[in-house]
C-alpha positions as CSV (number, residue, x, y, z in Angstrom):
1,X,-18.6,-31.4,-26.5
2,X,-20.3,-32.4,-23.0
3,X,-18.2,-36.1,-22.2
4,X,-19.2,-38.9,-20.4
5,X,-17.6,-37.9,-17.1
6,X,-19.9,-34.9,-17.1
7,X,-22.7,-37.0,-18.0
8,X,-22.2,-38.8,-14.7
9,X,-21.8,-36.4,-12.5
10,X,-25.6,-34.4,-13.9
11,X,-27.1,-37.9,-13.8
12,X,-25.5,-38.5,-9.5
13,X,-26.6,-35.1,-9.0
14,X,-30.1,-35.7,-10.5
15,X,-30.2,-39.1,-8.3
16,X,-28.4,-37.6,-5.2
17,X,-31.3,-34.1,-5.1
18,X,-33.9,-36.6,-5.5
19,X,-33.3,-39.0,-2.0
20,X,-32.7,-35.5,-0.4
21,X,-35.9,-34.4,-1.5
22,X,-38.1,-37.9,-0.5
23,X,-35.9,-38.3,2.5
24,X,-35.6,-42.2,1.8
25,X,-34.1,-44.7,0.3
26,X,-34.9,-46.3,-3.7
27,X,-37.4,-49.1,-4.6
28,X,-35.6,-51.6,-7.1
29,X,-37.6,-52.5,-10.2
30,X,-35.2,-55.5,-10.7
31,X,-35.6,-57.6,-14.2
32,X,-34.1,-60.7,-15.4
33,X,-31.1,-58.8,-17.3
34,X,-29.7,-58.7,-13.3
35,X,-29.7,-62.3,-12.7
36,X,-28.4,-62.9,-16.6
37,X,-25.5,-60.3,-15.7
38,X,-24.3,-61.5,-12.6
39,X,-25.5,-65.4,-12.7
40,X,-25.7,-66.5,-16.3
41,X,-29.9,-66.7,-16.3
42,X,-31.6,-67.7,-18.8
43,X,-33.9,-64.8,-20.8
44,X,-37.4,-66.0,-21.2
45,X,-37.1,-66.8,-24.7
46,X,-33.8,-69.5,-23.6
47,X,-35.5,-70.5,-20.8
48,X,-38.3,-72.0,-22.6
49,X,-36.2,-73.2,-25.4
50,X,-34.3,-75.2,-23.1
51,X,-37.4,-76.2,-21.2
52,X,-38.8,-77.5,-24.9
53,X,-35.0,-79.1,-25.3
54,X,-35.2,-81.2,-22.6
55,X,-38.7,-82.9,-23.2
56,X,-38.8,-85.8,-26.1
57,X,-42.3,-85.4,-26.7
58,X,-42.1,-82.2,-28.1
59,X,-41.0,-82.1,-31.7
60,X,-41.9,-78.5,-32.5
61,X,-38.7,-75.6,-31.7
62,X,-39.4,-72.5,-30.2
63,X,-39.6,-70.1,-33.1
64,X,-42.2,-72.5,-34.6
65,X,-44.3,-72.4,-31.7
66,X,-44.0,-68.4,-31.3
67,X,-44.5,-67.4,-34.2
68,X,-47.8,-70.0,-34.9
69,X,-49.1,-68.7,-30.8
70,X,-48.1,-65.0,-31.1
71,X,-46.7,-64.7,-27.9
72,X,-44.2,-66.6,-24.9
73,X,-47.4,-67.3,-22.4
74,X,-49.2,-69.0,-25.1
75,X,-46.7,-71.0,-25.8
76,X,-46.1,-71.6,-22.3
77,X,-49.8,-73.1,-22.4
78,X,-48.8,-75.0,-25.0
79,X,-46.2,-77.3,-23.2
80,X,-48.5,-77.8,-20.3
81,X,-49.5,-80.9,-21.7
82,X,-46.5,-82.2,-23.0
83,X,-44.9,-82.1,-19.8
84,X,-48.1,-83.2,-18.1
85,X,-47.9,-86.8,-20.1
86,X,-43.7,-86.4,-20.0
87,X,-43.9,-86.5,-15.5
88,X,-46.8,-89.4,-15.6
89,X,-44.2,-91.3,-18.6
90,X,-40.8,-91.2,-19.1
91,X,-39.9,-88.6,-17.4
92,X,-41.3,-89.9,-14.0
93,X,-37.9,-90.0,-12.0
94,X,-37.2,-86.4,-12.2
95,X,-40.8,-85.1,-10.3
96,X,-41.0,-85.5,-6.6
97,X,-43.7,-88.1,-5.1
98,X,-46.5,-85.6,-3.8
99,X,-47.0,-84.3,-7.5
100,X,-48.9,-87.4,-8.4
101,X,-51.6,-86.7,-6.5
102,X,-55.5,-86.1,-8.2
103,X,-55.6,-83.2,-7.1
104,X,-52.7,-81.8,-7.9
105,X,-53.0,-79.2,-11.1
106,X,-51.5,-80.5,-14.5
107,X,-49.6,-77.0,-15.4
108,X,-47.0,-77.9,-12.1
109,X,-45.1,-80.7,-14.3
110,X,-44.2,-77.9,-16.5
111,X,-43.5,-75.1,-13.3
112,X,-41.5,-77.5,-11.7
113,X,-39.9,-78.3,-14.6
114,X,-39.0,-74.7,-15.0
115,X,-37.8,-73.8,-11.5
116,X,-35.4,-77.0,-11.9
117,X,-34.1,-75.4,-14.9
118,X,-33.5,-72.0,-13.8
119,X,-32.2,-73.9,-10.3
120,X,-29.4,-75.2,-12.2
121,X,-28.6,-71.9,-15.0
122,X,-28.2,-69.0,-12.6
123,X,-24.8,-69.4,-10.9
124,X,-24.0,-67.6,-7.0
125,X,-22.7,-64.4,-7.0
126,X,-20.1,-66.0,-5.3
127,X,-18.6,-67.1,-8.4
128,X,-19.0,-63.2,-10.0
129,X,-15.1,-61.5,-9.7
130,X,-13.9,-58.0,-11.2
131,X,-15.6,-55.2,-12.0
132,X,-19.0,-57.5,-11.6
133,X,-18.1,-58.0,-8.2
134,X,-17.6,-54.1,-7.9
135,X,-21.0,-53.6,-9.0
136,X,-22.9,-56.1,-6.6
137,X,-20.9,-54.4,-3.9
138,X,-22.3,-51.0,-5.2
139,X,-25.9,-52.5,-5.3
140,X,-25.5,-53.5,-2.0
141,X,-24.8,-50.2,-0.9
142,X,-27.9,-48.9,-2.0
143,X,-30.0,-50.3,0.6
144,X,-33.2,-50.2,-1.0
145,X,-36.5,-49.7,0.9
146,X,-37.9,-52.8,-0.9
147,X,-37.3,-54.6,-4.3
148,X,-39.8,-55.7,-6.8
149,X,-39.0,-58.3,-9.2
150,X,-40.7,-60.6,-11.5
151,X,-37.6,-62.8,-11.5
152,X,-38.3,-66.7,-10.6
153,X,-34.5,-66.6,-9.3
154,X,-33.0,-66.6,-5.8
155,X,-29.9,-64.1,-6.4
156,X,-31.8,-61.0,-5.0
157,X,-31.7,-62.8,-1.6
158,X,-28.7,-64.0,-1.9
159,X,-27.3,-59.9,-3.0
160,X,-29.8,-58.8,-0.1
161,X,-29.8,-61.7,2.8
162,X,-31.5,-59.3,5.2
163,X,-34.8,-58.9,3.3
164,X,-38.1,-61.1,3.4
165,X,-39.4,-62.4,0.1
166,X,-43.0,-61.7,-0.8
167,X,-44.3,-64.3,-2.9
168,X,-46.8,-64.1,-5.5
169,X,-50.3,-63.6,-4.3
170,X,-49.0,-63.4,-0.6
171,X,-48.4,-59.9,-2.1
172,X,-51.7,-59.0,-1.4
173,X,-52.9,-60.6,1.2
174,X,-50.2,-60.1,3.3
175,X,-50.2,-57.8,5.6
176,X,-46.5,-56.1,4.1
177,X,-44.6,-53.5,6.1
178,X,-43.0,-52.2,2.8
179,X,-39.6,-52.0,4.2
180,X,-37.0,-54.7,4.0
181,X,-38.9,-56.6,1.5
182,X,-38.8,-58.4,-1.9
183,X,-41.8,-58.3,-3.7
184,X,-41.4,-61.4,-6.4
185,X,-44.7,-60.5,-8.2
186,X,-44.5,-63.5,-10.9
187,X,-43.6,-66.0,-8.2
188,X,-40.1,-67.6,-6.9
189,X,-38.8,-71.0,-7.7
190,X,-39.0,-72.2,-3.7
191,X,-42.4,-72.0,-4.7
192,X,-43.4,-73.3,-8.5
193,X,-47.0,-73.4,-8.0
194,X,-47.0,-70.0,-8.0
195,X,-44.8,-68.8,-11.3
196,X,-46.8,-66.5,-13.8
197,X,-45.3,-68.8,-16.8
198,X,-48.5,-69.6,-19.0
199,X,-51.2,-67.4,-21.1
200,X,-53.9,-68.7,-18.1
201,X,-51.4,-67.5,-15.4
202,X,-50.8,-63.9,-17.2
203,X,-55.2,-63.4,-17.4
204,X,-55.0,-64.0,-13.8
205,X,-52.3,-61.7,-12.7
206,X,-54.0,-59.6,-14.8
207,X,-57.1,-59.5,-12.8
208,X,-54.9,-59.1,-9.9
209,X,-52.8,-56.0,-11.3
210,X,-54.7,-53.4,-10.4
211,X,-54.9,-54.4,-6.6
212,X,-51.0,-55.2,-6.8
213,X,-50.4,-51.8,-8.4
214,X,-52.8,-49.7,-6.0
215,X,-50.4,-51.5,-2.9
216,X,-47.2,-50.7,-4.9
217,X,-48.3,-46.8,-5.4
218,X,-46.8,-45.9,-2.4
219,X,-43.8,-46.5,-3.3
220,X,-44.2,-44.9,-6.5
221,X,-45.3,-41.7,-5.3
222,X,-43.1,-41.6,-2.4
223,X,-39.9,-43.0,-3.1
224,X,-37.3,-42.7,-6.0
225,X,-37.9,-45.4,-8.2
226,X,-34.8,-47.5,-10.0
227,X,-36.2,-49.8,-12.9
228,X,-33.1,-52.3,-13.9
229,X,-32.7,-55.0,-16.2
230,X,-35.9,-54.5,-18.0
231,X,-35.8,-53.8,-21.7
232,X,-37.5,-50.7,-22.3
233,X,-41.0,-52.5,-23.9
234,X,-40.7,-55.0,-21.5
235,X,-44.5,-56.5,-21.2
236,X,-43.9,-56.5,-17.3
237,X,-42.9,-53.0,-16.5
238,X,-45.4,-51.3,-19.6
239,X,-48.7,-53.1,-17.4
240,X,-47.2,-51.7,-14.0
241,X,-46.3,-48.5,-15.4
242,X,-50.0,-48.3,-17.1
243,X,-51.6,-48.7,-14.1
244,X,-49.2,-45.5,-11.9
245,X,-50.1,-43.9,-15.1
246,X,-53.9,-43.8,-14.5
247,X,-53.8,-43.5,-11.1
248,X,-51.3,-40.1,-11.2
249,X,-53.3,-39.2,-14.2
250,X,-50.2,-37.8,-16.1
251,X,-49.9,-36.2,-19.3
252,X,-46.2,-36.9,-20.7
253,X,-44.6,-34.7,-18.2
254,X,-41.3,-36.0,-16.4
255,X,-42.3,-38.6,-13.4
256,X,-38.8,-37.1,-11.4
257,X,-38.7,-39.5,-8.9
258,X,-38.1,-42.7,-11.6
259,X,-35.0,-43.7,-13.0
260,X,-34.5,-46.0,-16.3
261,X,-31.3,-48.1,-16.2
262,X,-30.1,-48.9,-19.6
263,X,-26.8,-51.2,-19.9
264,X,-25.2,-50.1,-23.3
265,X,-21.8,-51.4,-24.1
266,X,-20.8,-49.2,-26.4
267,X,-20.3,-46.1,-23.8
268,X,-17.9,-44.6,-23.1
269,X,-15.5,-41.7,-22.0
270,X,-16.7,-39.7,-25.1
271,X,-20.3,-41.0,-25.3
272,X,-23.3,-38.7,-24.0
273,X,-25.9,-40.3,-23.7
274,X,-29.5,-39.5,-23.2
275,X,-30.8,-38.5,-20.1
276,X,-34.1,-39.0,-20.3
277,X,-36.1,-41.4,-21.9
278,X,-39.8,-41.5,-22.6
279,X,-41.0,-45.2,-22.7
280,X,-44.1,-46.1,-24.7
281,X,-47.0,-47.2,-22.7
282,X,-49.5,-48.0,-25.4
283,X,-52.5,-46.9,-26.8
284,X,-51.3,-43.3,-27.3
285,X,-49.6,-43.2,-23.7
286,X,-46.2,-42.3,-22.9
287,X,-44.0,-41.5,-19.3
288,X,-41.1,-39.7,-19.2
289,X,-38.5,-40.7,-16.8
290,X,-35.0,-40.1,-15.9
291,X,-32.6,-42.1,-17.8
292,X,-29.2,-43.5,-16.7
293,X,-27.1,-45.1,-19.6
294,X,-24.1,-46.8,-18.3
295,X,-21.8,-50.2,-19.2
296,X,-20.2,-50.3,-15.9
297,X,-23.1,-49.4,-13.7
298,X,-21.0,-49.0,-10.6
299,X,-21.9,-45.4,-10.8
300,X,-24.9,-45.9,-11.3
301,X,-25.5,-47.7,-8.3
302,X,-23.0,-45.3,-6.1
303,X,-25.3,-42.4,-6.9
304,X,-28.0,-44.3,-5.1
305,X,-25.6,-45.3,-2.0
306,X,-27.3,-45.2,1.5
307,X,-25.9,-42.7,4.1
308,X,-23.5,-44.1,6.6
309,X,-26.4,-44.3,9.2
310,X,-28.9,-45.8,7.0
311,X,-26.4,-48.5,5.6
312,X,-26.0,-49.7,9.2
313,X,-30.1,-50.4,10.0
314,X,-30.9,-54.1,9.3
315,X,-34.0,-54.3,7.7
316,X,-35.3,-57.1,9.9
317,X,-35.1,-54.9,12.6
318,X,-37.7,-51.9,11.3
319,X,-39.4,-55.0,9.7
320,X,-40.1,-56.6,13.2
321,X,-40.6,-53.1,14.4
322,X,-43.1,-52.0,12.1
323,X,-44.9,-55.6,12.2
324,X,-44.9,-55.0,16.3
325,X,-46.3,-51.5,16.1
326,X,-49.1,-53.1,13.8
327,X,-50.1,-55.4,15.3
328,X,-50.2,-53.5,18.8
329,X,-52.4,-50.6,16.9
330,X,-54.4,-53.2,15.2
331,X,-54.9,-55.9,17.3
332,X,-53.5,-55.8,21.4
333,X,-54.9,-52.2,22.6
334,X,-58.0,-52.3,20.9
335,X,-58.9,-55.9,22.8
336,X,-57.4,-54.7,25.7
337,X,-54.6,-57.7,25.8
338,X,-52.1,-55.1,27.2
339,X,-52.8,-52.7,30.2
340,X,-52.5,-49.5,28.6
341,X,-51.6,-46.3,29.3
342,X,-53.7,-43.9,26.9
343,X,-52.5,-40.7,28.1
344,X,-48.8,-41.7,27.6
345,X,-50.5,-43.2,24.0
346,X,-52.1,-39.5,23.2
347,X,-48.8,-37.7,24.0
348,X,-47.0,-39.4,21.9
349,X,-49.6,-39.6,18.8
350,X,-49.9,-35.7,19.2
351,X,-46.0,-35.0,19.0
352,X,-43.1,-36.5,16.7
353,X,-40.8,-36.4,19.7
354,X,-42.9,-38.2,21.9
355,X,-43.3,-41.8,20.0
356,X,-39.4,-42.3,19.8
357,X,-39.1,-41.4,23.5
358,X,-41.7,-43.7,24.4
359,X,-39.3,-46.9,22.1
360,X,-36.1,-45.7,24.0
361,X,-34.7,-44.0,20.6
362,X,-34.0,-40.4,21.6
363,X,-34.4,-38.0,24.7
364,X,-33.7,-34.7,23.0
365,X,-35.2,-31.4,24.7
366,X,-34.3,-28.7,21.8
367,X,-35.5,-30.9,19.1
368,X,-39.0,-30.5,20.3
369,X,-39.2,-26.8,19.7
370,X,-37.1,-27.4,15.9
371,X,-39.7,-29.9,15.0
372,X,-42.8,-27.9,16.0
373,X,-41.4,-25.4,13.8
374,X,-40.6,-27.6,10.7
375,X,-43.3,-30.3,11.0
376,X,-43.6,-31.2,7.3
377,X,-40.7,-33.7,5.7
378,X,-41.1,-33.0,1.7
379,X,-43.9,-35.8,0.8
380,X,-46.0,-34.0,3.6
381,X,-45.9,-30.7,2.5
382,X,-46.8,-31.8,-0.7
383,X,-50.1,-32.9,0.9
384,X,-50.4,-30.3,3.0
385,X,-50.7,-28.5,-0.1
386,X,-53.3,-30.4,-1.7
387,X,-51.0,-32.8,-4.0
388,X,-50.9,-36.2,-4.0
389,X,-47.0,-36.0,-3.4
390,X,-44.3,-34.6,-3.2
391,X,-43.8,-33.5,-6.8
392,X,-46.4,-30.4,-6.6
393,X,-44.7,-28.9,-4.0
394,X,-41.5,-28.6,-5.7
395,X,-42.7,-27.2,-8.6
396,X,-44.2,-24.4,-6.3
397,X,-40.3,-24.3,-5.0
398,X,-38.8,-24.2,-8.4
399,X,-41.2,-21.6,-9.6
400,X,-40.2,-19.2,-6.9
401,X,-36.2,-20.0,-7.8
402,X,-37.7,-19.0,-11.6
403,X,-40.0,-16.0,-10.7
404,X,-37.7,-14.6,-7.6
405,X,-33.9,-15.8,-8.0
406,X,-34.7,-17.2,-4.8
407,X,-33.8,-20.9,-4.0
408,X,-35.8,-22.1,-0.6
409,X,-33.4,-25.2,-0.5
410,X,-30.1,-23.5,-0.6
411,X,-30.0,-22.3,2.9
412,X,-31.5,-22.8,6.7
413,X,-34.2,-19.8,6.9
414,X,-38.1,-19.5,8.2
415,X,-39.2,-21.5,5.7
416,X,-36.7,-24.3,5.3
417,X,-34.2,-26.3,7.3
418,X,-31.6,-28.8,5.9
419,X,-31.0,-31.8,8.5
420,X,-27.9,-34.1,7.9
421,X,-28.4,-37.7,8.3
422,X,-25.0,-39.9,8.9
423,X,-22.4,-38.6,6.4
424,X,-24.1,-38.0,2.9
425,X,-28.0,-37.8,3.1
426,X,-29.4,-34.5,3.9
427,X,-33.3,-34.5,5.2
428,X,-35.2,-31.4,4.2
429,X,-38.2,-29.7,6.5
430,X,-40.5,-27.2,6.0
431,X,-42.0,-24.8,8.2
432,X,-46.2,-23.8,8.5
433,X,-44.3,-20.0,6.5
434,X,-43.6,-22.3,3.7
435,X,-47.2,-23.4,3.3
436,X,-48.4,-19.9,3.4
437,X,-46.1,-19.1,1.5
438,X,-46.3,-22.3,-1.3
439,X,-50.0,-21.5,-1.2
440,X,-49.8,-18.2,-2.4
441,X,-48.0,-19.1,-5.5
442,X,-50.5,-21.9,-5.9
443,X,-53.5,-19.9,-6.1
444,X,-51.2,-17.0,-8.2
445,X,-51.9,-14.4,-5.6
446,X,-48.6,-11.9,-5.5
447,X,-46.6,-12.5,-3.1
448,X,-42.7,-11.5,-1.9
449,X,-39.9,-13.0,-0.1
450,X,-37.4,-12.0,2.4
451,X,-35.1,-15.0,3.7
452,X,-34.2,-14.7,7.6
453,X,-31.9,-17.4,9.0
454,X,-34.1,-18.9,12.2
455,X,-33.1,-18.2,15.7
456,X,-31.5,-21.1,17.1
457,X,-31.9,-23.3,14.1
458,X,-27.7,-24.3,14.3
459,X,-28.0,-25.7,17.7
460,X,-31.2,-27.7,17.0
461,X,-30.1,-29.0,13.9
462,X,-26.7,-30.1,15.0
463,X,-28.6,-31.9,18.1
464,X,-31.1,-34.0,15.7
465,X,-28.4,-34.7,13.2
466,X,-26.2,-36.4,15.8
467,X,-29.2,-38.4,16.8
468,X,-30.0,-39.3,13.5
């Protein structure tokens, strides 16, 4: 019988091919059972039951009220009013000044209400010893590209200190840079006005879903994905999952760059658990995803761990970076604010050498010729190919493995080069032969293959490695 320790290792492995394959770093799908493990939060359901607790002029409980409104918004709705007459009564003391204005919408009494509440429940990870504080370590390790949450809670920045938190609609207007960021869809408790709490605030994020889901694609389709801390029919992840569902168009088939989290208590050493899981979307839809069952999810979070190089980039820095480079492209050159030099600009637009010579990064020679002749990183050949990612591509890889006994990926040859990254992250490029090649077995025309290792190849990949 397989045990668990065997189920770990497949599952690392699984994580560990897929950042070598995207070349990048996770997004965090990060629910509420994160800030209940490590902080004491509140679920929804206690969170409101409290809320109804602490308000004399509500007489009905919680069940009552859920089971006569059908769902947690509507009840949400429900205590607007309440807590409306509670802030302008007896409750006037514990609302600040400026929320007594005419203007000022009724449903706040009942947000600010809430943010106090979950204020005072979700303790500092400060606090958090043991194994817990083994496992924040471990997320922190991870380094994630950006985070998505629908938490109201603050202990995502306090885990991650270096990243910028996206409020609400600022999600969408904003001009985001996608890296370094934490993307707190149903609003943050700095801000109250802007927590998705009632039935009126769910129509409107609603209407807004599609736009935030279009913006969050990218990551979807170009970066492992880690969903944590939601149960598996949680409301929040179904309606973003629905909408990467229709967009990729899928049809039930593993999405092999996402990974479902699942904290079960009762593993261990002789447990195997599943390792995928297909999570019901509705309405006759389904996505199948990787699965990761764990209690300690230490593991978990190791088989996610940045490379030594990567760990050691702050965020802010390729934040401001990115926000500069936008904002020069966008804005200075075009109006001419900045005397420009366009023939130093098309040099460096034409080659990927020339853009980090022109920032001061690198001033490699032999790299020039190695990345002329493996121009595509994963995602691009994917495109190059005619799929919207990366995922078509390595189907066309595995195939030939299948068809051939012939594994691209195991070795440097004309087709494929393996680049190491710090200590643990290998970047893998493709060559113009690969295309050909990839294309042939697209379109089913016969084809054979012959691996030769590439002339020079060692040198030039040792020389960008040590620069990575």
């Amino acid at each position: 019988m397989p045990t668990y320790a065997e189920y770990i290792a497949e599952q690392t492995l699984v994580a560990q091919e897929c950042l070598r394959d995207l070349g990048c770093q996770p997004v965090l799908f990060v629910g509420s059972g994160i800030a209940k493990r490590y902080g004491g939060g509140p679920s929804w359901k206690e969170l409101l039951a409290r809320v109804i607790a602490e308000n004399p002029l509500i007489e009905d409980e919680l069940p009552y009220l859920q089971q006569r409104e059908g769902s947690l918004p509507k009840v949400g709705s429900v205590l607007v009013d309440p807590y409306q007459r509670f802030a302008w009564g007896v409750g006037r003391e514990g609302f600040p000044p400026e929320l007594f204005a005419e203007d000022v919408s009724k449903d706040i009494y009942l947000k600010y209400h809430v943010a106090d509440v979950v204020k005072s429940s979700v303790g500092s990870i400060i606090d958090v010893d043991g194994d817990l504080l083994a496992e924040i370590s471990a997320l922190r390790k991870v380094r994630p590209n950006s985070i998505i949450t629908t938490n109201y809670d603050l202990m995502l920045e306090e885990v991650f200190p270096e990243y910028t938190p996206i409020v609400g609609q600022k999600i969408i207007r904003a001009a985001s840079m996608m890296i370094g960021e934490i993307f707190k869809i149903h609003g943050s408790i700095d801000e109250p006005r802007e927590l998705v709490l009632t039935h009126e605030d769910y129509e409107k994020w609603c209407l807004r879903k599609k736009y935030l889901s279009a913006k969050l694609l990218t990551f979807f389709l170009e970066h492992p994905v880690v969903i944590v801390g939601y149960a598996a029919q949680d409301d929040n992840v179904i309606e973003i999952l629905r909408d990467i569902d229709e967009i990729l168009g899928g049809n039930g088939e593993l999405v092999p760059n996402i990974f479902y989290v699942v904290h079960d208590p009762l593993v261990d050493e002789s447990s195997y658990p599943a390792r995928q899981a297909v999570l019901d979307l509705r309405d006759g839809r389904s996505m199948r995803v990787h699965c990761m069952q764990a209690n300690d999810l230490t593991w978990v979070f190791d088989a996610f761990a940045a490379s030594e190089g990567v760990e050691n980039v702050n965020p802010k820095i390729l934040r401001a970076l990115m926000a500069r480079t936008y904002n020069l492209v966008r804005h200075d050159i075009p109006k001419m604010t900045l005397e420009v030099d366009f023939g130093t600009l098309e040099q460096a637009a034409n080659s990927d050498s020339e853009l980090p010579r022109l920032l001061g990064i690198t001033s490699l020679s032999d790299p020039q010729t190695f990345n002329a002749t493996y121009p595509y990183l994963t995602t691009a050949l994917g495109r190059k190919l005619g799929f919207p990612s990366w995922h078509g591509a390595r189907k066309l890889i595995d195939q030939i493995k299948a068809e051939k006994d012939v594994d691209l990926c195991s070795s440097d040859n004309q087709f494929h080069i393996a680049v190491k990254s710090g200590t643990n992250t290998v970047i893998h490029k493709y060559s113009e032969a690969a295309v050909a090649l990839l294309t042939k077995v697209q379109v089913g025309e016969p084809y054979e293959i012959h691996l030769e290792r590439p002339h020079g190849a060692r040198k030039a990949r040792k020389r960008v490695a040590a620069a990575s």
